[in-house]
Rosetta silent file (secondary structure, phi, psi, omega in degrees, C-alpha in Angstrom):
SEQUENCE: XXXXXXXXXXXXXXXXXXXXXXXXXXXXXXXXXXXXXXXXXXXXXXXXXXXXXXXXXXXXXXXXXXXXXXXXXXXXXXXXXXXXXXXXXXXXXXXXXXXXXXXXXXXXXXXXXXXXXXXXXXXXXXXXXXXXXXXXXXXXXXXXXXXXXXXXXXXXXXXXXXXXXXXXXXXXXXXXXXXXXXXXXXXXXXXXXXXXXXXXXXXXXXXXXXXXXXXXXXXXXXXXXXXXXXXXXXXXXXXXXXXXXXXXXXXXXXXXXXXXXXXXXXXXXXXXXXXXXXXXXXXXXXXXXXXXXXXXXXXXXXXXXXXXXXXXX
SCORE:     score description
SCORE:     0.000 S_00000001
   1 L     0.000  165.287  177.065 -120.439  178.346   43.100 S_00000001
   2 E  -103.009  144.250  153.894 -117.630  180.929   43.116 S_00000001
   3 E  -144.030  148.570  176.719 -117.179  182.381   46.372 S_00000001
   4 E   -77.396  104.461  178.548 -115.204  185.190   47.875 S_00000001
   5 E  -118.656  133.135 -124.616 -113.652  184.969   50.853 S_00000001
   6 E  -141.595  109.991  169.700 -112.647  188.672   52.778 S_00000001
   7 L  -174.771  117.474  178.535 -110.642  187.820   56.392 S_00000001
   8 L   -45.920  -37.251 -154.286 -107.594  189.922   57.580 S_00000001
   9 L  -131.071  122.151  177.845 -105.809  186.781   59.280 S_00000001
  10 L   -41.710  -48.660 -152.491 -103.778  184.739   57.124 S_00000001
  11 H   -92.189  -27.315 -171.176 -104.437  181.501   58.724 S_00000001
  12 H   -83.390  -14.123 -171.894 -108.433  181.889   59.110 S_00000001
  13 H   -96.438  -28.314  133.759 -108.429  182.596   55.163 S_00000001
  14 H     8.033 -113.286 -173.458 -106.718  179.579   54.749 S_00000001
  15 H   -29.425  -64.975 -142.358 -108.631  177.408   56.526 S_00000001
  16 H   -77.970  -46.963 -164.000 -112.177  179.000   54.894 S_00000001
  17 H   -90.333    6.415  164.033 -110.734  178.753   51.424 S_00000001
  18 H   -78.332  -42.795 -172.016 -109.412  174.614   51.778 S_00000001
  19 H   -48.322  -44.916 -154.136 -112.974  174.163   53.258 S_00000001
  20 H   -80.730  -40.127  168.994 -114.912  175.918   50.527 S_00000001
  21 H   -84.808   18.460  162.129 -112.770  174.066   47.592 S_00000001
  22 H   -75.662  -47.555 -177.553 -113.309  170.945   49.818 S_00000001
  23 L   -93.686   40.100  165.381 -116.622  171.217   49.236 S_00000001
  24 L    96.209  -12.794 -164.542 -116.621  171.451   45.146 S_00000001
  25 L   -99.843  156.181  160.450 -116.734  175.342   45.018 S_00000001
  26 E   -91.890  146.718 -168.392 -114.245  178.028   43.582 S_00000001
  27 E  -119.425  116.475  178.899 -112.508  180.008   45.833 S_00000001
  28 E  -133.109  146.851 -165.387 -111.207  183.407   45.483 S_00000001
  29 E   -98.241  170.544  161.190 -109.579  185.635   48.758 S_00000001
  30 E  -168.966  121.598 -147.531 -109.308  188.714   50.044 S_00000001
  31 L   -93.197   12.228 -171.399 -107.582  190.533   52.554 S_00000001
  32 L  -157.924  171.241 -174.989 -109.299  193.430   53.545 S_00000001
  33 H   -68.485  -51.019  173.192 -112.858  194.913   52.537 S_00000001
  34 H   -69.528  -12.791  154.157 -111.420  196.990   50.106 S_00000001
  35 H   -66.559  -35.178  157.156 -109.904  194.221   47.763 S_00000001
  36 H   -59.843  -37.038 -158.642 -113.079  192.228   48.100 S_00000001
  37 H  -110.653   -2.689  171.585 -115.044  194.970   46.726 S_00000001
  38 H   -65.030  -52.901 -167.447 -112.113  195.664   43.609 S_00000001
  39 H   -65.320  -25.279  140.900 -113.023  191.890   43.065 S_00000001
  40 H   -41.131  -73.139 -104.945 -116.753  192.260   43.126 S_00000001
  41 H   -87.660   -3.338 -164.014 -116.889  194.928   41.047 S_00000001
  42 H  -115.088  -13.410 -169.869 -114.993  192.713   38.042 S_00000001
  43 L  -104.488  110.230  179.550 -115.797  189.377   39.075 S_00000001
  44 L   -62.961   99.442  144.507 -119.284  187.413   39.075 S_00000001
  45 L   -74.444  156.102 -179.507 -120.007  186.067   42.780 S_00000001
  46 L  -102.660  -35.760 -160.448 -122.336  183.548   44.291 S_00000001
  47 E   175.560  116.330  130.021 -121.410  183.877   48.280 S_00000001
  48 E  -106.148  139.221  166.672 -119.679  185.985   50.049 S_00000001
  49 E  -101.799  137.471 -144.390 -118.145  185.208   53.448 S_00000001
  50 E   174.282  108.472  160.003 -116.638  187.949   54.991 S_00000001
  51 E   -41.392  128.841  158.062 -114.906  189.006   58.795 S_00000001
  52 L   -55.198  -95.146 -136.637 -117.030  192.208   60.316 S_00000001
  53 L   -82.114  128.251  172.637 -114.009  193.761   61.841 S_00000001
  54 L  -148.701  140.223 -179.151 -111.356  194.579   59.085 S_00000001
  55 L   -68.599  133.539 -171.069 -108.690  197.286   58.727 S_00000001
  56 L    89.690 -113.881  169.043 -110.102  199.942   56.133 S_00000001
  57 L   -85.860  134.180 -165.305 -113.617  199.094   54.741 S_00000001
  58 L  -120.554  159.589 -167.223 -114.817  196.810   56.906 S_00000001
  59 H   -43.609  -33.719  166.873 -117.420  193.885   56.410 S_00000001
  60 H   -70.652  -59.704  171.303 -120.419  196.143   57.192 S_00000001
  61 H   -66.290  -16.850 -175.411 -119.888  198.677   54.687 S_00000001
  62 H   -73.051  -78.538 -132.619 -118.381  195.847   51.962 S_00000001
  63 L  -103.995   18.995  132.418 -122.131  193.994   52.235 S_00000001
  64 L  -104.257   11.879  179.961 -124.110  197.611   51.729 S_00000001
  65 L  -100.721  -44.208  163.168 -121.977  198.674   48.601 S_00000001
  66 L   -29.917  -47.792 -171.439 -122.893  194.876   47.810 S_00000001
  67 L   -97.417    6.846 -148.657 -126.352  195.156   47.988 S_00000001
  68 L  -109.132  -38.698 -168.795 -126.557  198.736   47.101 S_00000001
  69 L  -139.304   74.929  162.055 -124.926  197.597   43.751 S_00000001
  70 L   -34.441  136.188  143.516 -126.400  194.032   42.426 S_00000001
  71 L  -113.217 -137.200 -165.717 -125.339  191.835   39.542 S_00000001
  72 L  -121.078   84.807 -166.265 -126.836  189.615   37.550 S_00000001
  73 L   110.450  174.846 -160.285 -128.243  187.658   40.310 S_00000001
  74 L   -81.307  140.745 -173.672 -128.161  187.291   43.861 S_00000001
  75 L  -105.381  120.643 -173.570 -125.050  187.443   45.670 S_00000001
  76 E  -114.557  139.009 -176.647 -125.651  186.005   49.202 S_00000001
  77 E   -98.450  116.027 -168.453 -123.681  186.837   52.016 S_00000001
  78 E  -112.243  125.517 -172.468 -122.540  185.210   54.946 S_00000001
  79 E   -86.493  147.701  171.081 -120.816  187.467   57.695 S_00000001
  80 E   -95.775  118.147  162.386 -117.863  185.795   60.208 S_00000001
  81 L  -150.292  136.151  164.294 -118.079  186.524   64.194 S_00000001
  82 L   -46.342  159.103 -176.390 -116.562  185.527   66.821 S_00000001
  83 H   -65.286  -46.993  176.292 -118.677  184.094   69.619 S_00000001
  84 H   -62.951   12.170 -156.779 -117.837  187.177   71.694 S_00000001
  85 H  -151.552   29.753  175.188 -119.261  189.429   68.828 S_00000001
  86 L   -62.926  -12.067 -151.455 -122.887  187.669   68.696 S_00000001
  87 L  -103.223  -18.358  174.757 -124.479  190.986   69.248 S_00000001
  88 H   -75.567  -24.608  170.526 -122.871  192.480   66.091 S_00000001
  89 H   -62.085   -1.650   99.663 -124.387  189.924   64.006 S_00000001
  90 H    -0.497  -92.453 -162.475 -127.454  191.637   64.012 S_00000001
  91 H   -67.145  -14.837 -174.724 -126.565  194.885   62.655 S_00000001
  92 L   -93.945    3.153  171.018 -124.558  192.808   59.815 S_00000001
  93 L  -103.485   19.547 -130.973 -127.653  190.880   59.080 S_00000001
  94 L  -140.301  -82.279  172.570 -129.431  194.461   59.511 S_00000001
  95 L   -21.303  -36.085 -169.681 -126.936  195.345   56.497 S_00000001
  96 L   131.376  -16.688  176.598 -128.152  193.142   54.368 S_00000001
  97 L   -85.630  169.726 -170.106 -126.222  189.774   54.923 S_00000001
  98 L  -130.399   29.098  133.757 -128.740  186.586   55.119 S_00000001
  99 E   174.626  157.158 -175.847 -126.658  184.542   57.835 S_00000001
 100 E   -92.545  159.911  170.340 -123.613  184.632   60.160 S_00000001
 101 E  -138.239  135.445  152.721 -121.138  182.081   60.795 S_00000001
 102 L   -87.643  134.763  159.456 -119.056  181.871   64.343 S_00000001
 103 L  -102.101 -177.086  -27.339 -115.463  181.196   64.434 S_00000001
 104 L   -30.457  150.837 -166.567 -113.380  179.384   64.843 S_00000001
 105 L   -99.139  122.962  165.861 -116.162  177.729   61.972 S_00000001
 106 L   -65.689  133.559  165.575 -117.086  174.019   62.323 S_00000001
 107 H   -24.194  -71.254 -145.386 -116.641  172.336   58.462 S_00000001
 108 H   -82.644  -12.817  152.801 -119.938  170.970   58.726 S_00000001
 109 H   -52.523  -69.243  172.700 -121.470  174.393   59.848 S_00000001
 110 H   -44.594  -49.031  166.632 -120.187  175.925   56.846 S_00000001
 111 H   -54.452  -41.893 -151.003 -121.503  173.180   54.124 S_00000001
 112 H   -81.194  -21.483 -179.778 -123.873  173.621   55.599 S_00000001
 113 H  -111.096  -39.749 -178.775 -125.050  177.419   54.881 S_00000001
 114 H   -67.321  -17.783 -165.874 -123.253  177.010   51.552 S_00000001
 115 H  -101.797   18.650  161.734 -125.706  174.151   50.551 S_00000001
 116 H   -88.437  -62.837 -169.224 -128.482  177.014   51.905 S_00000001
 117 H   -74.859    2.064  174.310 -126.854  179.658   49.955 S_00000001
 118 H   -71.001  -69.679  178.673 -126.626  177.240   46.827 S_00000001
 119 H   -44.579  -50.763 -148.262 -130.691  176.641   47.146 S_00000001
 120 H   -83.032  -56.814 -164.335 -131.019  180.779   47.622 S_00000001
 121 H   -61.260  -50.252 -160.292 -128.579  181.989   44.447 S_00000001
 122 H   -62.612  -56.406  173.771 -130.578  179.175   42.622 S_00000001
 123 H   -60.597  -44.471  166.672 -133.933  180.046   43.189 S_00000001
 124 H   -45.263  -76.720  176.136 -132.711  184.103   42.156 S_00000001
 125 H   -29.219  -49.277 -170.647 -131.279  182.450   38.833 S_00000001
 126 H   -85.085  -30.882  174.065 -134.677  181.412   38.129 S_00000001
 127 H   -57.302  -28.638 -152.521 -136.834  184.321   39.205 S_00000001
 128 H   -97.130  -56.934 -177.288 -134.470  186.630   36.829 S_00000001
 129 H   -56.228  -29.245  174.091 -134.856  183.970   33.732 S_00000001
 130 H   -72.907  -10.036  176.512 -138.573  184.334   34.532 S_00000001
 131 H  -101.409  -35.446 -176.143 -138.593  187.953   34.680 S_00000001
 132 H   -64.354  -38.554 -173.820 -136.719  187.908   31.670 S_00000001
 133 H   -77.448  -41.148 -156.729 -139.219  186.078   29.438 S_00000001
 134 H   -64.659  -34.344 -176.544 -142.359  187.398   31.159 S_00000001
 135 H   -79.709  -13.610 -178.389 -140.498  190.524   29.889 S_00000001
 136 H   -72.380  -64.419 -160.817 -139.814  189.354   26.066 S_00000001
 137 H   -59.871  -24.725  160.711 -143.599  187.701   26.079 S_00000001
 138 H   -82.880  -19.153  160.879 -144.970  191.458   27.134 S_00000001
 139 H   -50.888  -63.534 -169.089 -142.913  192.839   24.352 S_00000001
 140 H   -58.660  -31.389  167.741 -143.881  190.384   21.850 S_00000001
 141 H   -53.891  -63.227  177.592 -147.959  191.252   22.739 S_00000001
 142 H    -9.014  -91.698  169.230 -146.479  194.543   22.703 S_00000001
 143 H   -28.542  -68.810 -162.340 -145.588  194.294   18.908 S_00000001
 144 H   -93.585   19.030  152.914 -148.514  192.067   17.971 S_00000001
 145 L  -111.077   29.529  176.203 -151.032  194.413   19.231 S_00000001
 146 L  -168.594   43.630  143.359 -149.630  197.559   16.644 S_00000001
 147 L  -154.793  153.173 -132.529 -148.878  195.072   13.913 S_00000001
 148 L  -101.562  163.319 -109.682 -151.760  193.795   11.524 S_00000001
 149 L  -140.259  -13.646  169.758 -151.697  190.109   11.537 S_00000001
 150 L   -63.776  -60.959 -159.744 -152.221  189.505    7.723 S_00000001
 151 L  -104.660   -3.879 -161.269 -149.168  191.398    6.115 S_00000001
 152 L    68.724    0.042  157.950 -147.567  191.883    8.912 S_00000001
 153 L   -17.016 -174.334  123.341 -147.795  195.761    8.926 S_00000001
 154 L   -85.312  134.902  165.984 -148.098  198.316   11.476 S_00000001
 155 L   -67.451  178.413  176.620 -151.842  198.634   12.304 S_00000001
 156 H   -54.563  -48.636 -166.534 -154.242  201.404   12.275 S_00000001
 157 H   -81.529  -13.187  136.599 -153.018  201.951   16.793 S_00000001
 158 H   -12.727  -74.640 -174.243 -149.607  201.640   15.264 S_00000001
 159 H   -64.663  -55.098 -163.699 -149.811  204.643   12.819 S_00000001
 160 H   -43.456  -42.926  176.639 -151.876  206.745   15.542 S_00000001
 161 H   -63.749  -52.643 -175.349 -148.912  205.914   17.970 S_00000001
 162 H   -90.944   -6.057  167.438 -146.470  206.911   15.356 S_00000001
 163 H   -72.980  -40.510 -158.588 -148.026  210.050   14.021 S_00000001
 164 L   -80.409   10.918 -179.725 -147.778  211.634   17.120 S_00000001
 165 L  -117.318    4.281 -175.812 -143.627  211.305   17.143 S_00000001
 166 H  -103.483  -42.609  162.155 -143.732  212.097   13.708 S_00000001
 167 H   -45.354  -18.345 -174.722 -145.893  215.809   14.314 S_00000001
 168 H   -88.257  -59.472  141.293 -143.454  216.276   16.954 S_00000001
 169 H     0.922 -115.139 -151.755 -140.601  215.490   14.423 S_00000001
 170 H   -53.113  -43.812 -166.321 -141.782  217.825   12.190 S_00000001
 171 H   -70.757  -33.192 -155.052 -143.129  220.784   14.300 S_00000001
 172 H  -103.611  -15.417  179.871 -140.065  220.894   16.778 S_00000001
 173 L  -139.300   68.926  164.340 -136.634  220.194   13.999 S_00000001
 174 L    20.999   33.079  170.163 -138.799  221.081   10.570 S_00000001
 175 L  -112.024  145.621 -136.266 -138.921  218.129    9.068 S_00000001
 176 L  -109.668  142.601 -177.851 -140.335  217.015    6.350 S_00000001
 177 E  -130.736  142.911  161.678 -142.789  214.026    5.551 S_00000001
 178 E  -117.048  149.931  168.996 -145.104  212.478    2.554 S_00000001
 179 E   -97.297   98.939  170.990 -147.956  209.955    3.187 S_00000001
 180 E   -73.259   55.015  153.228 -147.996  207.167    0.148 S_00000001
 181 E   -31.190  117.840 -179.200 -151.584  206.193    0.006 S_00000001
 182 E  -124.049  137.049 -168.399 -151.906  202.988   -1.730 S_00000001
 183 E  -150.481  101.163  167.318 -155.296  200.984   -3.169 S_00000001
 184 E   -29.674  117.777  173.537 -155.442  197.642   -4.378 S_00000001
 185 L  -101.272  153.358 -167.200 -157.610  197.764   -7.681 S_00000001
 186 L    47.747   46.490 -162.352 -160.601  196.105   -8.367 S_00000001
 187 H   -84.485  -32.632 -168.993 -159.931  194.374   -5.244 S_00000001
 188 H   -66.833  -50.346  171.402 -163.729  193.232   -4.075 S_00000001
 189 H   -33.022  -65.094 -171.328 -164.145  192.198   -8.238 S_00000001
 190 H   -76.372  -10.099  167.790 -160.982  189.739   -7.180 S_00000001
 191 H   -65.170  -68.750 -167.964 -162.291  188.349   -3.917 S_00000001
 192 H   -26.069  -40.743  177.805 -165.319  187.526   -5.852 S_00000001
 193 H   -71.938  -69.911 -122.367 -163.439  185.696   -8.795 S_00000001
 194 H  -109.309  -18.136  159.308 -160.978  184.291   -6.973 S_00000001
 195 L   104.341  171.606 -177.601 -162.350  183.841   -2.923 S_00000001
 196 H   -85.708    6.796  147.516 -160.842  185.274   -0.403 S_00000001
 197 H   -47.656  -78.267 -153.584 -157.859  182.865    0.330 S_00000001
 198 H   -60.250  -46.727  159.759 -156.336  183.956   -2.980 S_00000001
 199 H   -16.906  -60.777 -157.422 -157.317  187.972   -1.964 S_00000001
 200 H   -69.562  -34.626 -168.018 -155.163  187.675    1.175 S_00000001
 201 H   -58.390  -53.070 -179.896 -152.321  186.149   -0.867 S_00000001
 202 H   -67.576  -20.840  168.026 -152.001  189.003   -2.854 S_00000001
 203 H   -72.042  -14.326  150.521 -152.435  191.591    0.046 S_00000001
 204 H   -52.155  -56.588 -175.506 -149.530  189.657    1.101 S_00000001
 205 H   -82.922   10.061  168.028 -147.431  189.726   -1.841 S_00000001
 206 H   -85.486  -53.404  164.909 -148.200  193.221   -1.887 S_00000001
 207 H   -63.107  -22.424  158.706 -146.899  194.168    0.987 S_00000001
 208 H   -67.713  -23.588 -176.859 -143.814  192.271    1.018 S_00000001
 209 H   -56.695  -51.080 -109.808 -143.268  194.306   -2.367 S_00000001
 210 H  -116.762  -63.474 -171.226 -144.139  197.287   -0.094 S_00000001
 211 H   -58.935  -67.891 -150.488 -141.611  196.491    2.735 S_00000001
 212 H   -69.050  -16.110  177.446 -138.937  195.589   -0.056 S_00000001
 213 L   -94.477    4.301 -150.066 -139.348  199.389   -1.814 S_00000001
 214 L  -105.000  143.909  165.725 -139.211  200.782    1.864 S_00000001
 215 L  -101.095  163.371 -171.398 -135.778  202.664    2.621 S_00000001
 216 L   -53.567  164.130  172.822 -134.362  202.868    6.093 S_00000001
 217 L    79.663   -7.130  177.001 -136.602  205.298    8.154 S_00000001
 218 L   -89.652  161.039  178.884 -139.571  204.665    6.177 S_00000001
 219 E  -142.973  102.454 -143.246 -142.583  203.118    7.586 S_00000001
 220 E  -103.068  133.733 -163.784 -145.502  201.139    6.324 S_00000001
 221 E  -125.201  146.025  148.813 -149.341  200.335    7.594 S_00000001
 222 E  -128.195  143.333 -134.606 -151.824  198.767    6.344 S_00000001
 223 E   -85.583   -5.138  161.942 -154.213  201.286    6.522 S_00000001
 224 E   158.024  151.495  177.784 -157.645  199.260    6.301 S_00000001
 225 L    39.057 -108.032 -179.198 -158.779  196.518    3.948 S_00000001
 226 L  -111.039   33.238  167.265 -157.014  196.497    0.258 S_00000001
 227 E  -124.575  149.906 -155.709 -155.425  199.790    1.406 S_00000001
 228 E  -122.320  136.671 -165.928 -151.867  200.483    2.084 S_00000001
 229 E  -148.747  113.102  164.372 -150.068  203.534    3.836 S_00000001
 230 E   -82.409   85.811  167.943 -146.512  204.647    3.616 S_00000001
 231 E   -80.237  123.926  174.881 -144.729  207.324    5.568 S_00000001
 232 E  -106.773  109.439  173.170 -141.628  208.796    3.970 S_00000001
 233 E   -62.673  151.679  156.079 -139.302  211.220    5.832 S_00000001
 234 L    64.776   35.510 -158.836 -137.366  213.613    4.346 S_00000001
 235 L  -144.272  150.417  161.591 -139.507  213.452    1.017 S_00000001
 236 L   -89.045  156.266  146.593 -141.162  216.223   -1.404 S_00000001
 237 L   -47.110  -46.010 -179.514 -144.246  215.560   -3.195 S_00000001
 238 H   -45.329  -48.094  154.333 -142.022  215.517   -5.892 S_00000001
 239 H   -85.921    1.156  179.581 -139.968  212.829   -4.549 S_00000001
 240 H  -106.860  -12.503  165.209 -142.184  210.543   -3.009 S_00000001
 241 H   -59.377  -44.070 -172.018 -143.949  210.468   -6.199 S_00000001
 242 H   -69.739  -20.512  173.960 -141.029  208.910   -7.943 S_00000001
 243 H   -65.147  -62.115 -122.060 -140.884  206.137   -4.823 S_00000001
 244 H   -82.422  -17.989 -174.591 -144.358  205.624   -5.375 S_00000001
 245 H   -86.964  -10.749  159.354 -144.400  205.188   -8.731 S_00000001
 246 H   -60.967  -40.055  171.559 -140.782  202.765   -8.888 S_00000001
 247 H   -63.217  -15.426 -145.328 -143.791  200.767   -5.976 S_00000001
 248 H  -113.256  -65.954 -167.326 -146.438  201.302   -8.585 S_00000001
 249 H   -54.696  -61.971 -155.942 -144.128  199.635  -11.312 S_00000001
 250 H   -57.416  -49.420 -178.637 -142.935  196.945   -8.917 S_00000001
 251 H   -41.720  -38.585 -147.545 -146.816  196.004   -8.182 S_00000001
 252 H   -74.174  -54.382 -156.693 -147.530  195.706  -11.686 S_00000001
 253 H   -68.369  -32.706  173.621 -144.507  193.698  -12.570 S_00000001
 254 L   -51.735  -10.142  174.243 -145.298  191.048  -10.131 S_00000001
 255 L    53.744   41.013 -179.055 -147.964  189.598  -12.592 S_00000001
 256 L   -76.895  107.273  162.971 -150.528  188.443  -10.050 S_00000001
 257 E   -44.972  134.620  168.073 -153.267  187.810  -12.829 S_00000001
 258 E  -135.522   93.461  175.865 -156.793  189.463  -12.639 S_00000001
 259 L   -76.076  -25.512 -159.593 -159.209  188.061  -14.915 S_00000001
 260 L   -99.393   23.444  147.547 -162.017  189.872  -13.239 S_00000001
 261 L   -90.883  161.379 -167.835 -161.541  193.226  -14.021 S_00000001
 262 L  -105.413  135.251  -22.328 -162.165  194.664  -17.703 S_00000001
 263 L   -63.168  172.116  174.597 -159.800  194.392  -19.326 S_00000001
 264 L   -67.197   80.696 -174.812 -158.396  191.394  -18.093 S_00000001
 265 E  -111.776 -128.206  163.426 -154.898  191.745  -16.750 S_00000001
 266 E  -138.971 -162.770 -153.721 -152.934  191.509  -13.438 S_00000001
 267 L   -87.092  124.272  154.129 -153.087  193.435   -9.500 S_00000001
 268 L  -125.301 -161.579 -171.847 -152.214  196.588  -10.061 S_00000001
 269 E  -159.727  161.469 -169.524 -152.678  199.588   -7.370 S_00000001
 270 E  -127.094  156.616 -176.056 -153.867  203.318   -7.501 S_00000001
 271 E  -160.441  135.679  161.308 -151.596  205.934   -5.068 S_00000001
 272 E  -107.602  150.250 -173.214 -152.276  209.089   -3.505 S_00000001
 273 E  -139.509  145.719  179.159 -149.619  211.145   -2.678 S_00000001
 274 E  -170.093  139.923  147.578 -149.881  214.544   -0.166 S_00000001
 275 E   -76.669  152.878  145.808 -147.018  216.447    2.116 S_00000001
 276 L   -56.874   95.817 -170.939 -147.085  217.277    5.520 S_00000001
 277 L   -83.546  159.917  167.375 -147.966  220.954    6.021 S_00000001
 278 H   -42.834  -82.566 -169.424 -147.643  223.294    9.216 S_00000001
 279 H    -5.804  -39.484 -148.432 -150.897  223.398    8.921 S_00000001
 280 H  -117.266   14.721  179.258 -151.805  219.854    9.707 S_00000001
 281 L   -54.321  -43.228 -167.856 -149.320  219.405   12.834 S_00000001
 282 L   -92.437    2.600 -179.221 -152.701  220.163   15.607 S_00000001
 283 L  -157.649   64.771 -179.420 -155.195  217.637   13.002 S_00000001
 284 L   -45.731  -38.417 -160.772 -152.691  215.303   11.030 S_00000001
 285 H   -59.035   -7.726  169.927 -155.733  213.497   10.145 S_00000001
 286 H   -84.814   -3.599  148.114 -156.148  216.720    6.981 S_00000001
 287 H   -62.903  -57.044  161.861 -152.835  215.395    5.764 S_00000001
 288 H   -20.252  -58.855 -174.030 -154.336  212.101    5.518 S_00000001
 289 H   -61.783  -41.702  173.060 -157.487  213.194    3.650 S_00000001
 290 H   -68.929  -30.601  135.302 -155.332  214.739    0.979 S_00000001
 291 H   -35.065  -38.265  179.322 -153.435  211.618    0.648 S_00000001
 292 H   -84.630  -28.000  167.612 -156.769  209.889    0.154 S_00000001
 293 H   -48.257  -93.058  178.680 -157.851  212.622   -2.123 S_00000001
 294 H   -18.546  -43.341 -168.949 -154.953  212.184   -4.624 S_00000001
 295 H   -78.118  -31.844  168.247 -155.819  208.493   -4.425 S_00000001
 296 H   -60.470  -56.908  176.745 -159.273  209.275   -5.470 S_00000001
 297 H   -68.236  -29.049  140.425 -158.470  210.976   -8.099 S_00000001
 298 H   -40.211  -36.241 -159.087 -156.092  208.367   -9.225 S_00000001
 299 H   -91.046  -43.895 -174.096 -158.767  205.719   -9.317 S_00000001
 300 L   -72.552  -12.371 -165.397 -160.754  208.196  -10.916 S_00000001
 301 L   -98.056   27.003 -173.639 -158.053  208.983  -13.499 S_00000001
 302 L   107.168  -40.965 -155.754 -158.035  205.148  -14.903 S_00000001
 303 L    93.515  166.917  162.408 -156.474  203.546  -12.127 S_00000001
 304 L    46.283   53.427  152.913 -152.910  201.923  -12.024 S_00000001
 305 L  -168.464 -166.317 -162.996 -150.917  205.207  -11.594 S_00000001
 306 E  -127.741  149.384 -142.670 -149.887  208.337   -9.004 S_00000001
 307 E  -149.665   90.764 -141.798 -151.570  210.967   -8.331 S_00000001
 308 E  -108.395  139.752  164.077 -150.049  213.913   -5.677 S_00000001
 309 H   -29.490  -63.019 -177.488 -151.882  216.335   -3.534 S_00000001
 310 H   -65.207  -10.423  160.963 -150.706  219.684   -4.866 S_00000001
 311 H   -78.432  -11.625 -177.396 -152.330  218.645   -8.146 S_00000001
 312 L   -67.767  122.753  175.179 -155.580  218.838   -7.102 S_00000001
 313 L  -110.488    0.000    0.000 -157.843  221.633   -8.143 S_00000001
């Protein structure tokens, strides 16, 4: 352990700091309260030991700025009094220190609290890696309860979660968003040919497509079945058409074959496209619908191209 040891008289700091690297430990001094607490504040400790009465900051106020301002893990403190000064040992364990030592100190008294305060620091190391994971493993649920488990996505509580910072977004600094509806075609026709192993593969290799077309700030769902959902910031209809259709291209060109649609070709996709109006800030879900419109009317329009909101009559 490292430990700090805070005692006005030269010869008692001595003594404390042959003992302490007698027993295996590093030892660093100090000769007053206020040098001990320079050396906290820069320094990792394990155990302080530490005289009550000291000129300046004194041992009582040193081990409440201590506890008052933790580091990363427990620092445990052992205070020094004199035999005549039993009754002060109290208010310093009152402070905050977890045990006293009277001086002059027997050796084996001292090992003796250090192989306590070893056991104390130790068990604190382990509570804090255990708080630490317990906090990564509620993150990671975190995460894999708003991301969909196929493609890897953001889910359906995902988007719902993220609409409502993107309406604030928009209502409170104007800014502007499009919604990239996307729809696997003739997707039930290819579970059928092909079973539904090979189905998921391709909602897979769609969506990595989907990820790989995404610029920073954009953000991608999959928004139910063979359908796909894109939020763009900072996009026109006008421009989020040309994303969708460089995504639209990209789909095509992977050359996932599909015998069972007529004609026979490969996975291609249909895309709705629709801005965010004022309008739809108190019921986002009538942005949506206009995204799914346009996608209707894509599907309806042949399939395998993009199809934007403001065209619709």
């Amino acid at each position: 352990m490292r430990i700090l040891v805070v005692e006005d008289d030269n010869a008692m700091r001595m003594l404390l700091k042959r003992a302490v690297e007698k027993f295996g430990h590093e030892c660093l001094v100090a000769e007053d309260g206020a040098q001990a607490w320079d050396i906290y504040q820069h320094t990792t400790i394990n155990v302080v030991i530490s005289d009550r009465v000291m000129p300046g900051m004194d041992g009582i106020e040193l081990c409440r700025r201590i506890r008052e301002t933790p580091q990363n893990g427990y620092t445990y403190f052992i205070f020094l009094s004199a035999m005549s000064e039993r009754s002060d040992a109290f208010e310093g364990l009152q402070a905050g220190a977890d045990d006293y030592l009277t001086k002059p100190f027997v050796p084996d008294d001292l090992r003796a609290r250090l192989l306590v305060a070893a056991r104390i620091t130790e068990l604190h190391r382990q509570l804090l890696e255990q708080q630490a994971e317990l906090k990564r493993l509620n993150q990671e649920l975190f995460e894999q309860g708003r991301r969909d488990p196929l493609t890897h996505l953001g889910n359906r509580l995902r988007l719902m979660e993220d609409l409502v910072v993107i309406i604030g977004q928009a209502e409170r600094y104007d800014k502007r968003y499009c919604a990239v509806l996307c729809d696997v075609d003739h997707f039930k026709a290819y579970n059928d040919f092909y079973g539904h192993l090979a189905g998921d593969e391709v909602l897979q290799k769609v969506a990595q497509t989907i990820v790989k077309n995404c610029r920073n700030g954009d953000a991608a769902y999959r928004f139910g079945g063979e359908e796909f959902l894109l939020i763009l910031p900072e996009q026109t209809e006008a421009t989020a058409v040309i994303a969708a259709e460089r995504l639209r291209k990209m789909i095509e060109a992977l050359g996932l074959p599909h015998q069972a649609k007529t004609p026979p070709g490969v996975v291609t996709i249909s895309v709705g496209v629709a801005a965010l109006e004022p309008g739809d800030y108190k019921a986002p879900h009538l942005w949506l619908k206009r995204a799914d419109d346009a996608l209707y009317r894509a599907k309806r329009d042949g399939r395998n191209c993009v199809r934007r909101a403001g065209e619709l009559v």
